[in-house]
C-alpha positions in Angstrom: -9.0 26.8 3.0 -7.4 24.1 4.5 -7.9 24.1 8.5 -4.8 22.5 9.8 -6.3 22.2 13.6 -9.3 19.5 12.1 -6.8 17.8 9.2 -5.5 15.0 8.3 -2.4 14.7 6.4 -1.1 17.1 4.2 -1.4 16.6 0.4 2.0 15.6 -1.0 3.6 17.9 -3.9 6.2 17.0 -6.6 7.2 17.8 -9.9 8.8 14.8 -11.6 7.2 11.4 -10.6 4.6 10.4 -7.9 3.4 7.5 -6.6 0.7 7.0 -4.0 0.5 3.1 -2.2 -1.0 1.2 0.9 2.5 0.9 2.5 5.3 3.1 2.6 8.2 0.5 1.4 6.4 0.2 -2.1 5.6 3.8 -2.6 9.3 4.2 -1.6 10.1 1.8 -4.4 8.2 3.2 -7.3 10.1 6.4 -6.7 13.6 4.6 -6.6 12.7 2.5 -9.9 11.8 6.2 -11.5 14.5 7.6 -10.5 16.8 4.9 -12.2 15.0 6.1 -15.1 11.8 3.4 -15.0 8.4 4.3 -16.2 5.3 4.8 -14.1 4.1 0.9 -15.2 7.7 -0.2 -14.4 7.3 1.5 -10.7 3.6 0.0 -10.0 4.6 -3.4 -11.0 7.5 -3.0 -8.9 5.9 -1.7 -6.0 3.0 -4.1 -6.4 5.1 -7.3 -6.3 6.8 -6.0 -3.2 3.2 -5.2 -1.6 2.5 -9.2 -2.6 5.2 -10.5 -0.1 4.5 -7.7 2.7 0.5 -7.2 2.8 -0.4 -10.9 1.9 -3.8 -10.4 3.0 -4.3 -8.4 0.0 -2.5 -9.0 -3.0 0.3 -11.4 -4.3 1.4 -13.4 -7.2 -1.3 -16.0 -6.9 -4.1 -13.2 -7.3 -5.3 -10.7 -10.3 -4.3 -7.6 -11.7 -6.5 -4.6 -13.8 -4.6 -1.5 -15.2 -5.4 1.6 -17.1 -2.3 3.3 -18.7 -1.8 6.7 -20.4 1.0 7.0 -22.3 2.4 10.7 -21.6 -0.9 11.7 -20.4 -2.6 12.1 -23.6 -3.8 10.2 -26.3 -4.9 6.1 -26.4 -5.7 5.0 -22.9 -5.3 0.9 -22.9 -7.0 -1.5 -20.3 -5.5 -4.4 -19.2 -7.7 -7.2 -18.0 -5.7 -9.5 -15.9 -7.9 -11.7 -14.2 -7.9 -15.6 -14.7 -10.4 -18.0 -15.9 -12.0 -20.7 -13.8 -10.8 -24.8 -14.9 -11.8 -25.8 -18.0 -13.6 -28.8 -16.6 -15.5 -26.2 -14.3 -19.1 -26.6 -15.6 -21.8 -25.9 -14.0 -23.8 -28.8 -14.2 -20.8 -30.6 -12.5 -21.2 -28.9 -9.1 -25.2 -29.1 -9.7 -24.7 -33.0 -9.8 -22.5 -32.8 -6.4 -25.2 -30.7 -5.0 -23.5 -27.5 -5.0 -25.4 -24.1 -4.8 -22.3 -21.8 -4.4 -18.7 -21.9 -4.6 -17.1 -22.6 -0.9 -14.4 -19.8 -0.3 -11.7 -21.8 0.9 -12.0 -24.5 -1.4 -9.8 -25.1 -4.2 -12.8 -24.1 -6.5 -12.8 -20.5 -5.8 -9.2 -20.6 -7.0 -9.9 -19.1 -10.5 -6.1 -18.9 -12.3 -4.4 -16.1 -11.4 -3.6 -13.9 -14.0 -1.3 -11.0 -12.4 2.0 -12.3 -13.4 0.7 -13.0 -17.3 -0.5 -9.3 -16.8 3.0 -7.7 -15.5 4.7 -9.0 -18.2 1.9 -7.6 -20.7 1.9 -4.1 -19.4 5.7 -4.1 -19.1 5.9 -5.2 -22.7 4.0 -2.2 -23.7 4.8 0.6 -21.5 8.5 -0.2 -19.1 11.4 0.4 -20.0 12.5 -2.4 -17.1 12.0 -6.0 -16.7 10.8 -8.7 -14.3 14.3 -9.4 -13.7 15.3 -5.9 -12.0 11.6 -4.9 -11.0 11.0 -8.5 -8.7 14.5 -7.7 -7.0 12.8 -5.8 -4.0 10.1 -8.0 -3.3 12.8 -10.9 -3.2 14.6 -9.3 -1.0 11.8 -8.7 1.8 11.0 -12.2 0.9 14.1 -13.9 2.0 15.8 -11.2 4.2 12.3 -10.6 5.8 9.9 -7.9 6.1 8.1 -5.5 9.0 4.7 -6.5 9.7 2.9 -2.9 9.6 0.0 -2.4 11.9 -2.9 -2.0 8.9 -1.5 -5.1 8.0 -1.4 -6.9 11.4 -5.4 -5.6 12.1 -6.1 -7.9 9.4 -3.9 -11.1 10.4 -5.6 -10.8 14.0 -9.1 -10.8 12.1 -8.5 -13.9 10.0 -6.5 -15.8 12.3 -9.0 -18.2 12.4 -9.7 -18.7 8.5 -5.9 -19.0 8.5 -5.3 -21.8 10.9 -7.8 -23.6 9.0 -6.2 -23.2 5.7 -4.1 -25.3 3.4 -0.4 -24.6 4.0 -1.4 -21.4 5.9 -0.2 -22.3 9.0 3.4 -23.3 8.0 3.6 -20.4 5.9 1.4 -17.6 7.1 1.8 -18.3 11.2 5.1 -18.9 11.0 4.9 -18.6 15.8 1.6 -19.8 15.6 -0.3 -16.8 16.6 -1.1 -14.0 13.7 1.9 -11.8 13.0 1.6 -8.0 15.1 3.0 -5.4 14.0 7.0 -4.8 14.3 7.1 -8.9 13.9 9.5 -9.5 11.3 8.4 -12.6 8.6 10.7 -14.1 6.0 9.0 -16.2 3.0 12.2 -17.9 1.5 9.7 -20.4 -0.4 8.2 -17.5 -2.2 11.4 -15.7 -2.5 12.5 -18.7 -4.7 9.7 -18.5 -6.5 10.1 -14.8 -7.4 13.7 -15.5 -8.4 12.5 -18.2 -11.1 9.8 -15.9 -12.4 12.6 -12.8 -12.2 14.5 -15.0 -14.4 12.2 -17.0 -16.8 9.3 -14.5 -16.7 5.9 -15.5 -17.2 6.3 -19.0 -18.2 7.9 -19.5 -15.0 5.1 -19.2 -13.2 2.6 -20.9 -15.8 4.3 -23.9 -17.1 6.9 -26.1 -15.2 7.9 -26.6 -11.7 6.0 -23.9 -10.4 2.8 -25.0 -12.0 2.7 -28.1 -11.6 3.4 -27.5 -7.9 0.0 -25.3 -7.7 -2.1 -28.0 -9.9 -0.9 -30.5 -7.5 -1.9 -28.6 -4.1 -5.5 -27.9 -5.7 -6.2 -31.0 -6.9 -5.4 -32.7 -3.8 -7.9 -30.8 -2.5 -10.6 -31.7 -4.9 -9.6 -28.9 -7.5 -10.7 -29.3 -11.2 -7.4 -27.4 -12.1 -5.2 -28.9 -15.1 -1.3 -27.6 -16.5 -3.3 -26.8 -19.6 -5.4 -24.2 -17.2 -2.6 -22.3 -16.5 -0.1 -22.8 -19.7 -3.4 -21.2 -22.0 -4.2 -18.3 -19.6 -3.5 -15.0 -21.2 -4.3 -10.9 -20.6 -6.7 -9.2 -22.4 -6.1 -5.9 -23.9 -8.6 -3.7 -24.9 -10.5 -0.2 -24.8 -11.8 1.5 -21.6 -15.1 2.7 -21.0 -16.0 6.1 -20.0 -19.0 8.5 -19.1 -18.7 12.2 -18.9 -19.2 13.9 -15.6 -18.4 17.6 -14.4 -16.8 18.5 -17.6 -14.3 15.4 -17.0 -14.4 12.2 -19.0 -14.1 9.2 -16.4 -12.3 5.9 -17.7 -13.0 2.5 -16.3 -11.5 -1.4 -17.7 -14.6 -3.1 -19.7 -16.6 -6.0 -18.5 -15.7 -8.9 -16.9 -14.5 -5.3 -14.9 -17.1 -4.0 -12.8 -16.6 -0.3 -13.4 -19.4 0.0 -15.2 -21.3 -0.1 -11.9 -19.5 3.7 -11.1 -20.2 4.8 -14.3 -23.8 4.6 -14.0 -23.4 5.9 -10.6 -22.0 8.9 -12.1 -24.7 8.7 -14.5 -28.0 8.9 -12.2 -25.7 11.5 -9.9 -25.1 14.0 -12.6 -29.3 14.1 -12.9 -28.9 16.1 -9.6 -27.1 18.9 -8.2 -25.3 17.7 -5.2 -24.0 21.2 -4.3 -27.4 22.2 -2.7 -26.4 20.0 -0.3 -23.5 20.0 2.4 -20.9 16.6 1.9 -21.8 15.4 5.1 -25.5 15.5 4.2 -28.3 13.2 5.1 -29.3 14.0 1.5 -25.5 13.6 0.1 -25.5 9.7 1.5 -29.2 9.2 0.7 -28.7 10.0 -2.9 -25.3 8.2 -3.2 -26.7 5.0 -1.3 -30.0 5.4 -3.8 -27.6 6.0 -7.2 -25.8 2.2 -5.5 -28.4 0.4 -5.2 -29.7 0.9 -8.6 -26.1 0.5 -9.9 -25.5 -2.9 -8.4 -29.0 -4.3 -9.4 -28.0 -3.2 -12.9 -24.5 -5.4 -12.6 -26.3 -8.6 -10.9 -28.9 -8.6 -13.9 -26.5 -8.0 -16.9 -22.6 -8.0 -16.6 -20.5 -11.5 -17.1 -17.9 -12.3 -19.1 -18.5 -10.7 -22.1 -16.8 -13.6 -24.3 -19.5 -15.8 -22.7 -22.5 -13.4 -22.9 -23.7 -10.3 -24.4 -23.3 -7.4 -22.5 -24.8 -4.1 -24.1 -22.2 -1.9 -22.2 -23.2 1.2 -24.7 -26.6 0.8 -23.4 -26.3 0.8 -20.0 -24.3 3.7 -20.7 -27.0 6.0 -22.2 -28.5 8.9 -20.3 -32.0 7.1 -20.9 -30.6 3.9 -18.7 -29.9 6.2 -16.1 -33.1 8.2 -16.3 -35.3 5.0 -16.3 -34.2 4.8 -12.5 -32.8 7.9 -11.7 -35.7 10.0 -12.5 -37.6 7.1 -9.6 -35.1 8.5 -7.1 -37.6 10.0 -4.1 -35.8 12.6 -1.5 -38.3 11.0 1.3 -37.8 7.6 0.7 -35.6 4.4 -0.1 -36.6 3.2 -3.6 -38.6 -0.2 -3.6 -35.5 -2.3 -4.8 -34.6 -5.6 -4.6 -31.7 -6.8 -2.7 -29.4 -8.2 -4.7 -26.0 -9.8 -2.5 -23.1 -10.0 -4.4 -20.1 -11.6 -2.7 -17.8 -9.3 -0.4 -14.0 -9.2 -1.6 -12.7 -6.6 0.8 -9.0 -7.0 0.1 -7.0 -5.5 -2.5 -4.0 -3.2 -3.3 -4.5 0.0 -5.8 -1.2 2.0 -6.5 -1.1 5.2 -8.9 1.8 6.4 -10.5 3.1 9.7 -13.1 6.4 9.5 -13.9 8.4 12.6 -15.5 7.2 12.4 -18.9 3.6 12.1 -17.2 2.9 8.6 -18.2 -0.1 7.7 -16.1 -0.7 4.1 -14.9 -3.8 3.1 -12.6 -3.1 -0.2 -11.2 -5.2 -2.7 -8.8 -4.1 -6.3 -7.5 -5.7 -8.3 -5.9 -6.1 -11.8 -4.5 -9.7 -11.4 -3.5 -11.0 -11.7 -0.2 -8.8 -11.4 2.5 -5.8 -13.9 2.9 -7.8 -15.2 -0.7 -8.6 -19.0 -0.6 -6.1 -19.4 2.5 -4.6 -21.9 0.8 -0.8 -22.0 -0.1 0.9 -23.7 -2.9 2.8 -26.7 -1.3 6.8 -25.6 -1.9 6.3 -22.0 -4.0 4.5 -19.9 -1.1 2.0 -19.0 -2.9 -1.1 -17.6 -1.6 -3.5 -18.5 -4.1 -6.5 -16.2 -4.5 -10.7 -17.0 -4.5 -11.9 -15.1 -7.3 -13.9 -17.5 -8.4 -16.4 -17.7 -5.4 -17.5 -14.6 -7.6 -19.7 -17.0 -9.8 -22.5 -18.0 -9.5 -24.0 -21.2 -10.1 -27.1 -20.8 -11.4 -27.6 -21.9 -15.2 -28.6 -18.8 -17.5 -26.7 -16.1 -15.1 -24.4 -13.8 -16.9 -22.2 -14.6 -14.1 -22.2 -18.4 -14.2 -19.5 -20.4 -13.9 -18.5 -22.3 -17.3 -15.0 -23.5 -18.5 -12.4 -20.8 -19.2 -14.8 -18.3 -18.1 -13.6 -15.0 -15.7 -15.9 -14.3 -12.6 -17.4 -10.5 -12.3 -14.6 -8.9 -10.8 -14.6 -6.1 -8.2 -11.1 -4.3 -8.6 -11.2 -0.9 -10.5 -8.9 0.8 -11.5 -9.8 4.6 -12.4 -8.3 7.3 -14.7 -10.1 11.0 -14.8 -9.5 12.7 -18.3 -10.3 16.6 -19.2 -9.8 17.0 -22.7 -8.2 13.7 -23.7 -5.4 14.6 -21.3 -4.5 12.7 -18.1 -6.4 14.2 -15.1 -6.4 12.4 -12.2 -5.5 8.2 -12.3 -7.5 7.0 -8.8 -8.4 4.2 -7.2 -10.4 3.0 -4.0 -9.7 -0.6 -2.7 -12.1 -2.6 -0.9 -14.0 -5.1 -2.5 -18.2 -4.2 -3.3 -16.9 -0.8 -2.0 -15.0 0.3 -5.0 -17.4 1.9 -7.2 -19.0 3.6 -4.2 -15.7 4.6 -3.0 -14.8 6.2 -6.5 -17.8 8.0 -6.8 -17.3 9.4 -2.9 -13.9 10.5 -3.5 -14.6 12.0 -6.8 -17.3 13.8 -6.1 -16.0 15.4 -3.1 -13.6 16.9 -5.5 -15.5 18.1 -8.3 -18.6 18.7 -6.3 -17.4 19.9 -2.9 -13.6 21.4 -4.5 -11.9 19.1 -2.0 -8.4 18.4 -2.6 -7.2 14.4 -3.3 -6.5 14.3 0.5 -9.6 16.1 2.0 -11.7 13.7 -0.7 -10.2 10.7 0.3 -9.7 11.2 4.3 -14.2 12.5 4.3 -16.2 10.1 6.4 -17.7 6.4 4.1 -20.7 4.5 3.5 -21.6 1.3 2.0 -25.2 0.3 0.8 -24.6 -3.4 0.7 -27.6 -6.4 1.4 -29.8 -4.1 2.5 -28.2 -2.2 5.3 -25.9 0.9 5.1 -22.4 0.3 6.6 -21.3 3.4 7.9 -18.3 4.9 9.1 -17.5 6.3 12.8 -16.9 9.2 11.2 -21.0 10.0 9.9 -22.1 12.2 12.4 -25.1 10.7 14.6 -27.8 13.2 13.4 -27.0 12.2 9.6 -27.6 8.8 10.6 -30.7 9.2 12.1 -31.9 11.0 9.5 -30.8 7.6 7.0 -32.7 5.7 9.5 -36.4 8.5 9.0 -36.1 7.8 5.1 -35.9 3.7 6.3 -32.3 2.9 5.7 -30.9 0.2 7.8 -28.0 1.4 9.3 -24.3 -0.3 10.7 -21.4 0.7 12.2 -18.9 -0.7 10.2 -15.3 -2.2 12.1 -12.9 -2.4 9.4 -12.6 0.7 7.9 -14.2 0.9 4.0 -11.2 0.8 1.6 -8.7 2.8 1.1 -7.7 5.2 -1.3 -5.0 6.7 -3.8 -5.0 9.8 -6.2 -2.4 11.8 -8.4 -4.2 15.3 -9.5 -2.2 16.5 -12.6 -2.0 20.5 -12.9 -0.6 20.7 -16.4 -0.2 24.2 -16.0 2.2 24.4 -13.4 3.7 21.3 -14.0 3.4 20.0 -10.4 1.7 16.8 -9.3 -0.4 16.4 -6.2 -0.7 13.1 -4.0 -3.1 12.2 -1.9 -3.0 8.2 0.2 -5.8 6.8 2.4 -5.4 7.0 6.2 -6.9 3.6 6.5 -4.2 2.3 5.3 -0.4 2.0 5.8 0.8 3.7 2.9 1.5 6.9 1.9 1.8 9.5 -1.2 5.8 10.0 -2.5 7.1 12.2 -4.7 10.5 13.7 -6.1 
């Protein structure tokens, strides 16, 4: 029972279409483009462009977009893989010869090419019933009539003010009175409103051939980019089949590699080899086991997941019970595991927006431009905030994750989509860079563990097991702390809050849907 004294927010309730986003105005819009009779991929497109002119530090046109979509809530669930390739000239014997061991993150070659608008125009193809045109109108209009700076959103312009002033184009565009924007400022971006317009009329090719690309081409090579029109004009989405693992009597869907979902799948995996009910969900033994079931999860990725049109990735493998047993069954309540530390970049910005429309078509959408404020550098006349994906690769010959031309970077947005009996469940999704899987497997688990609901899951108390030290929230009680600290965690108090959730639980039954949006954010959960 639901103690109103101690809670949060309220779950939201609906019966026709629901939408859950990081900021109010785009949740708002996904229910207005439903309600003119657009489908749930037509509302999160919608909602997602608008989010790329008013939460820059997270998403935009210039970054990458995943999405898992459900036609009517049963049946074929496709993935979209819409993240871009790095330059075709992008070897890496090239940066070995310039004496480059990693990929700066605000240099033009951790600009991989963004794929989100390629991707928009893919999933609309299959699933809307709207186009570019109409759906780019709201995000135009914030653009060039301006937009509220919201205070999530100002928090992260005051933390990166100084990655912004060094920038390229950043401080014309993105500090427009020389300071970082606070909240109640209002911005206008009537460069990128422009742009929006040509892509609202010429759709994708728009933004991949003429004017506009040759604009972006010409801002990264001037800065020593690799980038050529032929980069972007080739660049296409992939389509394809999700992967899944079965966990509480639900099956859990996740996009394929280059995708890192696999990484919560075998989370799942080693967490369904115990029976996390014996202890309480604010447990020293509830974080150790998660943090443990991490740990082994991102070693796995590090050591086998790349592109898998560059190298062989035995997803069916690392999916098997025995994969999880050969570490799981290591698992010691007493004590870390001897593992190594593997440090995967951080890419802690991103936008996730879930959406059911009336006739229950499901979409589970995530966009992203990477870290936060992405490259910080700004195509010179289109506004455009291009993202730095690919500081994901690695340079280091015989990697999985290498860089090589045409080749997409291990990714870090998820999308999620929770299945019982080949009918749509629960699409969810928890921003926040390395966090994701973790943050999937918290929220889901407190659900079909614990028998929270999607608001009480996503509002419980984080942590992160990431290079060796576990970044916990405020919210951990001091006593579970110290007991991480007796089994020899390192632990942090983390500043920025870890992600931020979204989540649409589907009762079939009663015909209702159930919203639940992330505190930590801006947003919020809409229905009609």
């Amino acid at each position: 029972m639901r103690n109103f004294h101690l809670a949060g927010r309220s779950t939201v309730h609906a019966q026709n279409g629901m939408v859950a986003t990081s900021h109010p105005l785009a949740a708002l819009t996904a229910i207005e483009v439903m309600r003119a009779g657009g489908t749930a991929a037509d509302a999160a497109v919608a909602a997602c462009a608008l989010l790329g002119v008013i939460e820059p530090q997270s998403t935009g046109i210039g970054g990458d977009c995943f999405a898992l979509v459900q036609p009517r809530g049963e049946g074929k669930i496709t993935a979209y893989n819409g993240s871009g390739r790095a330059p075709k000239a992008a070897t890496a014997e090239w940066y070995l010869e310039r004496n480059i061991k990693t990929i700066p993150l605000t240099s033009a070659h951790a600009v991989s090419i963004p794929g989100a608008i390629d991707a928009w125009e893919t999933i609309l193809r299959d699933h809307g019933k709207l186009g570019l045109d109409t759906l780019l109108q709201p995000a135009i209009r914030c653009a060039e009539e301006g937009y509220v700076v919201a205070p999530r959103i100002a928090f992260a312009w005051k933390n990166h003010f100084e990655k912004l002033k060094k920038g390229t184009n950043t401080e014309r565009y993105l500090l427009p009175h020389g300071r970082p924007a606070v909240a109640g400022d209002v911005i206008h971006q009537p460069e990128l409103g422009k742009t929006l317009r040509a892509i609202a009329k010429n759709g994708r090719d728009a933004f991949y051939k003429g004017a506009i690309a040759e604009d972006m081409v010409e801002t990264l090579r001037g800065i020593g980019g690799l980038h050529t029109l032929d980069d972007f004009a080739t660049h296409t989405t992939e389509t394809t089949t999700p992967i899944g693992t079965l966990y509480k009597g639900h099956d859990v869907w996740q996009c394929p590699p280059n995708g890192p979902g696999i990484t919560m799948l075998v989370m799942l995996n080693i967490l369904s080899r115990f029976d996390l009910k014996k202890f309480p969900p604010m447990s020293v033994e509830r974080f150790h086991l998660e943090a443990e079931a991490a740990r082994i999860a991102y070693m796995m990725r590090e050591q086998h997941i790349g592109d898998p049109a560059f190298v062989n990735v035995d997803v069916a493998r690392i999916l098997t019970p025995e994969f999880a047993e050969e570490y799981g069954s290591k698992i010691r309540m007493d004590r870390m595991l001897d593992l190594p530390v593997v440090t995967p970049p951080m890419n802690p910005s991103t936008v996730y927006i879930t959406v059911v429309d009336k006739d229950r078509n499901v979409c589970s959408f995530i966009n992203s431009i990477a870290h936060a404020f992405g490259s910080a550098i700004v195509s010179n006349n289109t506004g455009i905030l291009l993202q730095n994906r690919g500081g994901g690769f690695r340079i280091q010959p015989g990697h999985p994750n290498c860089i090589a031309p045409g080749k997409r970077p291990l990714h870090t947005i998820i999308p999620s989509l929770v299945t019982k009996n080949g009918r749509a469940q629960m699409p969810f999704g928890v921003m926040g860079g390395q966090y994701q899987p973790v943050g999937q497997v918290h929220v889901l688990t407190n659900m079909l563990d614990y028998g929270c609901d999607v608001q009480e899951a996503i509002d419980m108390p984080r942590g992160l097991h990431y290079e060796g030290v576990y970044q916990l929230e405020d919210g951990v009680p001091a006593d579970i702390v110290d007991g991480l600290k007796k089994l020899g965690h390192k632990t942090t108090s983390v500043v920025e809050p870890l992600g931020g959730g979204q989540a649409i639980w589907i009762d079939w039954d009663k015909g209702t849907l159930t919203g639940g949006s992330d505190p930590r954010k801006d947003g919020c959960a809409l229905g009609y």
